[in-house]
Residue, then its C-alpha position, 0 to 999 in steps of 0.5 A: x470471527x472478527x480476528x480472523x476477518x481482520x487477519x484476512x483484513x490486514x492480509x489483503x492490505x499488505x498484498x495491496x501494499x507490496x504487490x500493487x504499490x510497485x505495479x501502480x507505479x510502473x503503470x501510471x507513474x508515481x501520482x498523488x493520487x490514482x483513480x478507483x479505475x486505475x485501481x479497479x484494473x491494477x487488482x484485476x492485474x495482480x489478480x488480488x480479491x476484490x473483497x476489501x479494494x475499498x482498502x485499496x481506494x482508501x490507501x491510493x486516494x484521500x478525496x472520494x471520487x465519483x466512480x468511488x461513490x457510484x460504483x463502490x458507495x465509498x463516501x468521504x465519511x467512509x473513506x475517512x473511517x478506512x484511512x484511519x483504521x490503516x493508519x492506525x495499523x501501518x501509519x502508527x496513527x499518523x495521516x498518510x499520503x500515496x506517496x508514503x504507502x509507494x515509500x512502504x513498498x520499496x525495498x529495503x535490502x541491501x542491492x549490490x555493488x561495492x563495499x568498502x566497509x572491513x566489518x560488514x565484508x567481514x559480518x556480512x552484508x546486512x550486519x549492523x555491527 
């Protein structure tokens, strides 16, 4: 049970991650950090499960909030715990910011325009050579 809770886990925190990410963005503009109100209605936006959105606050806040203790009972101890189980997962370990988790979410493909490269117009474009 506990690997498919984390699969499920790990799931929902990509949807969290490349879903609502770049809707946050458009909505509220790049921030530090959005409120769990902010958060709250992104999701219900999405139309991504509640379930695990102590995962969402954790990924777009670093400090607990008063709606965060008062309506999810997300302390600063547990925030803590759920930001280094992500970090640990997508961060390697490392302590994160939202504006690297916004970073994560953009594409990275290549977007058009002119190449004046012979070997990727050859290779193609996503070549490496």
């Amino acid at each position: 049970m506990n690997l498919l809770n984390r699969y499920f886990k790990k799931r929902i925190i990509k949807k969290y991650i490349f879903v609502m990410a770049p809707v946050l963005v458009a909505r509220y503009g790049a921030l530090d950090e959005y409120t769990v109100l902010q958060l709250e209605k992104t999701t219900q936006f999405c139309r991504l499960s509640t379930q695990y959105i102590p995962y969402a606050i954790a990924l777009f806040r670093r400090e607990e909030s008063e709606n965060s203790v008062k309506l999810y009972r997300i302390d600063q101890s547990f925030l803590n715990v759920l930001r280094k189980e992500i970090s640990d997962w997508f961060f390697d370990g490392y302590a994160y910011k939202t504006k690297d988790v916004i970073n994560l979410a953009k594409s990275r493909k290549w977007r058009g325009g002119n190449n004046t490269d012979s070997f990727s117009n050859r290779l193609g474009m996503e070549s490496r050579y």
